[in-house]
Structure formats: structure tokens, C-alpha cells
C-alpha positions as CSV (number, residue, x, y, z in Angstrom):
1,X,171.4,-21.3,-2.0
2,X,175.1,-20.4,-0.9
3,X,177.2,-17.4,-2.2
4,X,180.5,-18.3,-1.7
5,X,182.0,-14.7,-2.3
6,X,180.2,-13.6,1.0
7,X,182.5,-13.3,4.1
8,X,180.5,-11.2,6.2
9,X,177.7,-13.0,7.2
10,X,177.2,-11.7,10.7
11,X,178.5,-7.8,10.4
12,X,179.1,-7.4,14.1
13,X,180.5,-10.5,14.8
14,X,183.0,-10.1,11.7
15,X,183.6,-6.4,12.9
16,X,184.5,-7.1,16.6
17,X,186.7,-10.1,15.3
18,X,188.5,-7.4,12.8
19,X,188.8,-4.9,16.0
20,X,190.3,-7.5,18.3
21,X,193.1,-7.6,15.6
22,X,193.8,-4.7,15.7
23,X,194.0,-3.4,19.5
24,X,196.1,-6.4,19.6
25,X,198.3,-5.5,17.1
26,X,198.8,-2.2,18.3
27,X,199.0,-3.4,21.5
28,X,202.1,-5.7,20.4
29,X,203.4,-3.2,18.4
30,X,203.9,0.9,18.9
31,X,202.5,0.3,22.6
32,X,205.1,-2.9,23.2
33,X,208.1,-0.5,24.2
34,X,205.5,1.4,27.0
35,X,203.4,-1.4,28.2
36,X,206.4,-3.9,28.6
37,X,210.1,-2.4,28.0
38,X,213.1,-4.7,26.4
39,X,210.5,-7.4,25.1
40,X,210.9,-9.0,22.2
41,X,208.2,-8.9,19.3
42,X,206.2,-11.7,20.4
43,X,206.2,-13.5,16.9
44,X,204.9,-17.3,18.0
45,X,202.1,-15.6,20.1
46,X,201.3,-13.3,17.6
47,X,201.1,-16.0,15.1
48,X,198.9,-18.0,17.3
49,X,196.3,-14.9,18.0
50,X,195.6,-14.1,14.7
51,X,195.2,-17.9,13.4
52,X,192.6,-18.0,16.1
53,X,190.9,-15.0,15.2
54,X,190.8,-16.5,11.2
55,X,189.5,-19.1,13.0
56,X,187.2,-17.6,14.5
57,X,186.2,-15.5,11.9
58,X,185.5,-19.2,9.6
59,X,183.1,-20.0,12.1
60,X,181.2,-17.1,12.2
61,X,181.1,-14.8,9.0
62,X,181.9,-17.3,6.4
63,X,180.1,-19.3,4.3
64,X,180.0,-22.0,6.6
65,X,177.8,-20.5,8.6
66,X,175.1,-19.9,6.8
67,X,175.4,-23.7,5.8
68,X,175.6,-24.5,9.3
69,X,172.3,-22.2,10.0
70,X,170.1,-22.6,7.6
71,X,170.8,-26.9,6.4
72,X,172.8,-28.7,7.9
73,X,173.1,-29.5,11.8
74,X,176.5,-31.3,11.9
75,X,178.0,-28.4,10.2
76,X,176.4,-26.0,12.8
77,X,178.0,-28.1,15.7
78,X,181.2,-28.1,13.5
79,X,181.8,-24.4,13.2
80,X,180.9,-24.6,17.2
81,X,183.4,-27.1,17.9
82,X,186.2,-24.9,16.0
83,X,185.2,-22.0,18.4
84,X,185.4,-24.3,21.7
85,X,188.4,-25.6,20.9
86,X,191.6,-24.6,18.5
87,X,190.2,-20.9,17.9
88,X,189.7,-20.1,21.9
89,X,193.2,-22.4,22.3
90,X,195.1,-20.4,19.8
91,X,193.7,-16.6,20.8
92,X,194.5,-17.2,24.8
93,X,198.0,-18.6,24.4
94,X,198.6,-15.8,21.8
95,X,198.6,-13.0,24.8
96,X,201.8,-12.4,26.1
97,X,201.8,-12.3,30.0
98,X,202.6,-8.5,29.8
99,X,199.8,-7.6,28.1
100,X,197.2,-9.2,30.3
101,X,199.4,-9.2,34.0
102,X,199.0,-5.9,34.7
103,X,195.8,-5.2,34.1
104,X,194.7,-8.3,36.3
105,X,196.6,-7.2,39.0
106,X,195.6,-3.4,39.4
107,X,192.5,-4.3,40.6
108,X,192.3,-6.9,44.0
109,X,188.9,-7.0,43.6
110,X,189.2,-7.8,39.6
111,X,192.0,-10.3,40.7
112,X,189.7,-11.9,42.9
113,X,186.9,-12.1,40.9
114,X,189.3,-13.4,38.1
115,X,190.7,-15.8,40.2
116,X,187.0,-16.9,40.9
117,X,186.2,-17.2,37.6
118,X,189.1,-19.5,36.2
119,X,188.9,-21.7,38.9
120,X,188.7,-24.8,37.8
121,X,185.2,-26.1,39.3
122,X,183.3,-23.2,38.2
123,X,185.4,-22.8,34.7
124,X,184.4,-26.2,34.0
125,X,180.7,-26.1,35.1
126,X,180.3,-22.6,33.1
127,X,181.7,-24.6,30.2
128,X,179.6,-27.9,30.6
129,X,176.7,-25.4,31.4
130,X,176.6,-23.5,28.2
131,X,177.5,-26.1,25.2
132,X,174.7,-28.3,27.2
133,X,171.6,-25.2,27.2
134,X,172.3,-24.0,23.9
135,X,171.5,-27.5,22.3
136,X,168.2,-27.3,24.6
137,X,165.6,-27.3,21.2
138,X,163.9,-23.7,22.1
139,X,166.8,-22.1,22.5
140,X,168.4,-23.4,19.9
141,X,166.1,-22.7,17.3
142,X,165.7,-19.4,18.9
143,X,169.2,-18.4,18.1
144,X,168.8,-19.9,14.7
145,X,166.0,-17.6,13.6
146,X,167.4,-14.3,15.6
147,X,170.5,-12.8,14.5
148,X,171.1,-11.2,18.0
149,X,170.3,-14.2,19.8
150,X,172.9,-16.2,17.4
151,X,175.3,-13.5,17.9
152,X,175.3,-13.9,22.0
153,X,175.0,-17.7,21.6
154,X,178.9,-17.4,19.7
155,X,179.8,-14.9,22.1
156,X,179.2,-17.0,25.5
157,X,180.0,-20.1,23.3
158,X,184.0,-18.5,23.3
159,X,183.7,-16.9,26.8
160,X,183.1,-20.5,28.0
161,X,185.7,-21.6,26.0
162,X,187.9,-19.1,27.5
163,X,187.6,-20.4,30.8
164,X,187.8,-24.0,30.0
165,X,190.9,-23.4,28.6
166,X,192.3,-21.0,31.2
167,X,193.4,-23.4,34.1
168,X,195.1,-25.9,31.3
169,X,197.4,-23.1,29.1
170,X,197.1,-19.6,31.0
171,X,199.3,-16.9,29.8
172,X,199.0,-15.0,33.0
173,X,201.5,-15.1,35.9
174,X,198.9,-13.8,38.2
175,X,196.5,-16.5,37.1
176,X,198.8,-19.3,36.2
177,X,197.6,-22.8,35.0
178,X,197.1,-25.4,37.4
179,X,199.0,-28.2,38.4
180,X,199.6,-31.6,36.4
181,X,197.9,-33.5,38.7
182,X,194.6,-31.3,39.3
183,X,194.7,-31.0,35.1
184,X,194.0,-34.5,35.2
185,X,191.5,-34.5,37.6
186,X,189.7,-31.7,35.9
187,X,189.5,-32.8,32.2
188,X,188.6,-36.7,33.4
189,X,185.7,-34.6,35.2
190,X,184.9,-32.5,32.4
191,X,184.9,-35.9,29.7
192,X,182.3,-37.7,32.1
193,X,180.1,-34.5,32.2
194,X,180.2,-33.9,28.2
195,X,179.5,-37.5,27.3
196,X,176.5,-37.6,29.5
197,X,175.1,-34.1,28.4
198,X,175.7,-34.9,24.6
199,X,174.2,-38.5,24.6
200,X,170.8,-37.3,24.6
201,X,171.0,-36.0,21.2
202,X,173.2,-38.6,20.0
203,X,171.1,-41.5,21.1
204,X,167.3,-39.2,20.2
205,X,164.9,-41.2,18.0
206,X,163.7,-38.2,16.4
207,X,164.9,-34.4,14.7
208,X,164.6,-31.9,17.6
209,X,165.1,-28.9,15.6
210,X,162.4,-27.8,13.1
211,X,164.6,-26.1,11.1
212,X,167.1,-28.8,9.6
213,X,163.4,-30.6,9.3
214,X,162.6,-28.6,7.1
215,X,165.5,-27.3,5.1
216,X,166.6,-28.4,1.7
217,X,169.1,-31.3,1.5
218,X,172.1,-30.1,0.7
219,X,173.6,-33.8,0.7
220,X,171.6,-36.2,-1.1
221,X,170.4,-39.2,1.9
222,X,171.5,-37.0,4.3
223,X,168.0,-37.0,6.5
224,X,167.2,-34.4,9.5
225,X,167.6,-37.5,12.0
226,X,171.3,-38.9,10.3
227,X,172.2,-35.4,10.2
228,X,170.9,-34.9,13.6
229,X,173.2,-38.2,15.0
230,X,176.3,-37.3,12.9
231,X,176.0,-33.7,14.6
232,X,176.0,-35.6,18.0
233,X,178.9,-38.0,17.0
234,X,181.1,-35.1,16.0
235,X,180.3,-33.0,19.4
236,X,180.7,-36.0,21.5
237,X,183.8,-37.7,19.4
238,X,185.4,-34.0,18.8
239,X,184.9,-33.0,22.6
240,X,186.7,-36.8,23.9
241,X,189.5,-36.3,21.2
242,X,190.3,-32.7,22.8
243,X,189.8,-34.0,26.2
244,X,191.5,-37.3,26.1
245,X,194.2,-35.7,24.1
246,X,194.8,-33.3,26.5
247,X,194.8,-35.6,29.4
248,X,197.4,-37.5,27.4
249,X,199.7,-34.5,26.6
250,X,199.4,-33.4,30.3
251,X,200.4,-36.6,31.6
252,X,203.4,-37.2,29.8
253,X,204.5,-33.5,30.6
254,X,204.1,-34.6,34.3
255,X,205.9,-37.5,33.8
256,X,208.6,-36.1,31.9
257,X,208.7,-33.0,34.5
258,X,209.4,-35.3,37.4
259,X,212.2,-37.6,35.8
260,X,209.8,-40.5,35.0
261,X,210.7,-40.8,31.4
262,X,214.0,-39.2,30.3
């Protein structure tokens, strides 16, 4: 069934993870003094990066996964949750601003298609748009049964991720966060979008994916279609608990900003 003493479950997934690490580390540490003289070891961010990357790692090389893969459906949007949300939260607001900055900004033309990119319309449509087609029933079970496939579906899973992200907690100067109000504005937006898109399998009469059908229960009266509508409940309920939370924490830091509340 599951062997719990094996962490490696997709090689180049776990590999690049391990990689990141480490050009970041170096990065942070012998190249600090060149990249960015007089800074200070970045110790919070640093701390943050590398809990996202374990993170990160959970989700896609551990046991988990293969649970999540191979059984059970709710775990599988679990692990994807984790990657949408703390793990792409914690590895962006562990880059310093001198580590990204100037790399940005050598290029305009990489500027201006960065500045494209996090924009706040099409950061939130790219992220509406891929956790909505990778639940589509072909192409799910299509990453399910291809290892390559899976491994691109986690990959665009944390680009998107990324970029939903970017406009609320940028580390960049050059690409800064936006402001309190348009926050607001932007993850109201993005809350209507995801409950729409996620009702469909949380309100389906029937398994969509042949693969949990068929699987061995690993949690005795836990069917395909209950394990089908708890998977829905946790994308929808974890996605508004982010969202809403967010939209809470971004108004009172508005409100506390302007001398509302003090």
C-alpha cells in the first residue's frame, strides 16, 4: 500500500526543490557581501524560504502524495492547497528585495513583461484559470497516470500561485504590492470566481475521476462520491478561509495605516 520511509516520490520534483535551496542559500550567503553590500543575513526571510520549500517538498515527494494520487481525492486537493497557499506565501516573501531587484530591472523589456504578468487582472485570471482546468476530468486523470504530466501540473500549480500572491506580499521594489484598496477589490474578485468554478465538483451527483472509483478504500465508508465532495469542501472552504482572511488582514492594515483605529 504506503511506504512511509519513502521521501522521494517524484525525483525531479524533490531534486529541483533541493536545488532551489541551495542557489538560495548561496545566494544569501558567500554571494550576500557582492550582490548586496552592508546587508544583514536575512534570518526571518530565510526562515520563511526554506519552510516553504519543506512545504513544498510535503506536497510533492512525500508520502502524501502517493496517497493523494493513487486513493484518496481530498488528500490530492489537500497537498494542492498547501502548494497554492502557505508554501508559494512563505517562498516569495522569503526573497529579499536585493536578490530579486536587480535582476528585474536590467532588463526593460523583462520589467515590462514582469510588470505584465503580476498585474493584478491577469495574475488573478492565470490563477483562477489553472486550479479551474486541472480539475477538468481528462486532464486530471491524465496527470494522475503520467508522471510528466503530474510533474507540470505542480509546477504551473506554484507558478500561478506565484502570481496570485505577488500583488498582495511582493518582495520587490520594482514590482511592489498593490494598494489596500485595489487588494480588496482583487481578492473579493478572485472569492467570487473560485466559488463558482469549484461548485461544480462540490455540488456533482456522481465520481468524475475513474481513478479514486476504483482505488482501494483507505478509510473505511469513505466512498469515491463522499470523498469526491469533501475534496470539493476543502478546495472551496480552504480557498474562502485564505481569501476572506486575507481581505480581513488587508483591511485592518488599511485602517490602521490611515489613523482609523489607533
Amino acid at each position: 500500500m504506503i511506504d512511509w520511509g519513502q521521501w522521494h516520490n517524484e525525483p525531479i520534483a524533490a531534486d529541483l526543490i533541493i536545488l532551489a535551496g541551495w542557489f538560495y542559500a548561496i545566494l544569501a550567503g558567500p554571494l550576500r557581501d557582492r550582490l548586496a553590500p552592508g546587508e544583514r543575513w536575512p534570518a526571518g526571510r530565510v526562515l520563511r524560504f526554506l519552510s516553504g520549500l519543506v512545504l513544498l517538498y510535503v506536497a510533492v515527494a512525500s508520502p502524501l502524495d502517493r496517497i493523494g494520487g493513487l486513493y484518496l481525492f481530498s488528500a490530492h486537493v489537500g497537498l494542492q492547497l498547501v502548494i497554492l497557499y502557505p508554501a508559494a506565501a512563505l517562498v516569495l516573501s522569503g526573497i529579499p528585495p536585493w536578490m530579486i531587484d536587480p535582476w528585474v530591472a536590467r532588463s526593460p523589456f523583462r520589467l515590462a513583461c514582469l510588470r505584465l504578468a503580476v498585474h493584478p487582472v491577469v495574475a488573478g485570471a492565470v490563477f483562477v484559470a489553472t486550479t479551474t482546468v486541472w480539475y477538468v476530468p481528462r486532464l486530471f486523470e491524465g496527470a494522475l497516470q503520467s508522471e510528466a504530466l503530474h510533474g507540470l501540473e505542480h509546477g504551473l500549480f506554484l507558478a500561478a500561485a506565484v502570481l496570485f500572491w505577488w500583488p498582495l506580499i511582493s518582495p520587490s521594489r520594482a514590482l511592489p504590492p498593490i494598494g489596500f484598496g485595489s487588494r480588496l477589490i482583487y481578492l473579493f474578485c478572485l472569492e467570487v470566481a473560485l466559488t463558482a468554478v469549484f461548485s461544480y465538483i462540490l455540488m456533482a451527483d456522481h465520481p468524475m475521476y475513474p481513478t479514486y472509483v476504483l482505488a482501494p478504500r483507505l478509510i473505511a465508508g469513505l466512498d469515491p462520491l463522499n470523498d469526491q465532495v469533501l475534496g470539493g469542501f476543502l478546495l472551496s472552504g480552504g480557498s474562502s478561509l485564505v481569501l476572506v482572511g486575507a481581505l480581513g488582514v488587508t483591511f485592518l492594515r488599511w485602517a490602521k495605516k490611515s489613523g482609523a483605529w489607533t
